[in-house]
N, C-alpha and C positions, 0 to 999 in steps of 0.2 A: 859682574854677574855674567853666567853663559847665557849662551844663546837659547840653548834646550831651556835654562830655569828662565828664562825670560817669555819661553812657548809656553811654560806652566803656566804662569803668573798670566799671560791674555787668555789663559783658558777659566781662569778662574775669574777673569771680569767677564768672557764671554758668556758664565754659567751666569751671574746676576743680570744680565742685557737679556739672554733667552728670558728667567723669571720675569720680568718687568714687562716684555713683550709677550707672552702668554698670558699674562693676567689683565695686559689693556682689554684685549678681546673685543679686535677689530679685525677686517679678513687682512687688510697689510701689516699687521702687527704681526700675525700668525703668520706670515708667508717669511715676514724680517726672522721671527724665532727660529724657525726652518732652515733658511738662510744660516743661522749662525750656528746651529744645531751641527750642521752637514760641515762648516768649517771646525766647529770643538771637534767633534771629531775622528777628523781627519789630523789634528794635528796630537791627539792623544798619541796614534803611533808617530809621529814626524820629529818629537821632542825626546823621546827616547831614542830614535835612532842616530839623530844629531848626536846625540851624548855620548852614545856605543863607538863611532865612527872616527869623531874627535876625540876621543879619551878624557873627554871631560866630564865625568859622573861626579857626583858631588852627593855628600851628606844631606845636604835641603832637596836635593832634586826627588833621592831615594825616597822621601819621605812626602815633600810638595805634590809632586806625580800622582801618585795614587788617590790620593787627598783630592788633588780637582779633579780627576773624572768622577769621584765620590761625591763632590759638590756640584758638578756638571749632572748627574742621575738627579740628584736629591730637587735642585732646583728644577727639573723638569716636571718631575711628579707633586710637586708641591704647586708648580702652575696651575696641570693637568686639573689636580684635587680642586682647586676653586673655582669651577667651571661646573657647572651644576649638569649641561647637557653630557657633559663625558660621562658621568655616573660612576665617578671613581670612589673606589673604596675607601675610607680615611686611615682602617684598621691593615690594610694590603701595604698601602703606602706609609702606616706607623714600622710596620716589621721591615722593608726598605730600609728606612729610616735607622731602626736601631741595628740592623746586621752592618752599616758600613761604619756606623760610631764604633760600635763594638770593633770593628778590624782597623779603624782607625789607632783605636786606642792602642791595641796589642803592637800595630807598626811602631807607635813612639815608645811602649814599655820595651820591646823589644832593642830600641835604637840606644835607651838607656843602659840596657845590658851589651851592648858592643854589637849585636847581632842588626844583619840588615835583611829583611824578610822578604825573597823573590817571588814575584805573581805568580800562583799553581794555575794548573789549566782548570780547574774546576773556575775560578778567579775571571781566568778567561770567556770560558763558556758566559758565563752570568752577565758579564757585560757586554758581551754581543746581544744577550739574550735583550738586556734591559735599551740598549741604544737601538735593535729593532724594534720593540715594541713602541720605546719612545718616538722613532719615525712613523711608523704605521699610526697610532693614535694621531699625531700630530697633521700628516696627512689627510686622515677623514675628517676631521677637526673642519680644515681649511676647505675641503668638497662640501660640508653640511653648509659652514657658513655661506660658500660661493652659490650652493642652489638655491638658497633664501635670498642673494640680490640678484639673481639672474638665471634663465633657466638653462640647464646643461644636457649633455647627452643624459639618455636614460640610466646607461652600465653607473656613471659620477655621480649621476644624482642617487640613486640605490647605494653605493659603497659611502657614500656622505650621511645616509640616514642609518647607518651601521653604528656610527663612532661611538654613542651611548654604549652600545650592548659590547662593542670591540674593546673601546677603555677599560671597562669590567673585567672583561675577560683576563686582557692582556695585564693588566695591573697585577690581578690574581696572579698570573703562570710568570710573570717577571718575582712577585714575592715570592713564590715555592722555589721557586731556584735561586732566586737570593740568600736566602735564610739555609736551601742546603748547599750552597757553597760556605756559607760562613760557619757552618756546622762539619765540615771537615776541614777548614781553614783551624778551626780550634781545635780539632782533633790534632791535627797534624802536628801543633806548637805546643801539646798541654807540658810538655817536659820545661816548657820556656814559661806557662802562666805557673806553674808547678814550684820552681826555683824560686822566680817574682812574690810569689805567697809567703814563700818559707826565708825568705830575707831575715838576718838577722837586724835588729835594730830597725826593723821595721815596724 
């Protein structure tokens, strides 16, 4: 196994260690998630470049790759969602949810038909979009908890009693750019769900 799919593969245990540790919902659990958050990634890009550099791409990585920052998002907000002071949407975080199954799907229908499907920047955009927000919530997350055991400046303690209304927010404007990235992701391919449809012996 390379090195790059082997960066995949601790990113997709690091996506189930974040889940587990946001959902204790302790203030070092959340500081641990944070911690490991800032590690996934950073090695989202450090595993593709490995790959580019070494000439060693591989057919599981083309497909593993996207896959875990897909499960890397999803376990985040899926934390976020069972924490009742976030005040996360269930319905923001179901369409999350279904835009990366759905692009999931089409990278393997796609990998079936020979084709290997390269990140658009729309693609791009959306998960900068979603890995900030997932910082920002996570961040106030850990200020509300720290000024309920200890008292902080007033600027932390203010941006800590934000996280309810920010989660919202932020969940909200991460799903509209979710869902319209994966709405020109489909645009872009429909010639390839197109073909897929019209399979003979299908």
């Amino acid at each position: 196994m390379t090195l790059a799919n082997r960066i995949t593969l601790a990113r997709m245990g690091l996506s189930l260690a974040i889940f587990g540790f946001i959902i204790t919902h302790s203030l070092w659990a959340e500081f641990v998630a944070l911690l490991l958050l800032t590690v996934a990634s950073i090695s989202d890009g450090v595993d593709g470049a490995i790959a580019r550099r070494t000439g060693t791409t591989t057919p599981f990585g083309a497909i593993a790759d996207p896959f875990a920052d897909k499960l890397l998002i999803m376990s985040v907000f899926l934390g976020f969602a069972s924490l009742k002071e976030l005040n996360i949407p269930i319905w923001a975080v179901f369409l999350i949810l279904l835009r990366e199954l759905t692009i999931s799907t089409l990278r393997v229908l796609a990998a079936l038909n020979g084709v290997a499907l390269k990140a658009e920047r729309a693609g791009k955009i959306k998960t900068t979009i979603q890995l900030t927000s997932s910082f920002i919530i996570l961040v106030l997350l850990i200020l509300g908890m720290w000024s309920k055991a200890q008292v902080l400046p007033g600027p932390l303690e203010y941006l800590g009693s934000l996280a309810g209304q920010a989660g919202w927010w932020l969940t909200v404007i991460t799903a509209f750019f979710t869902v319209v990235s994966g709405a020109i992701y489909l645009t872009n391919h429909r010639d390839l769900i197109s073909r897929s449809w019209n399979e003979k012996g299908q």
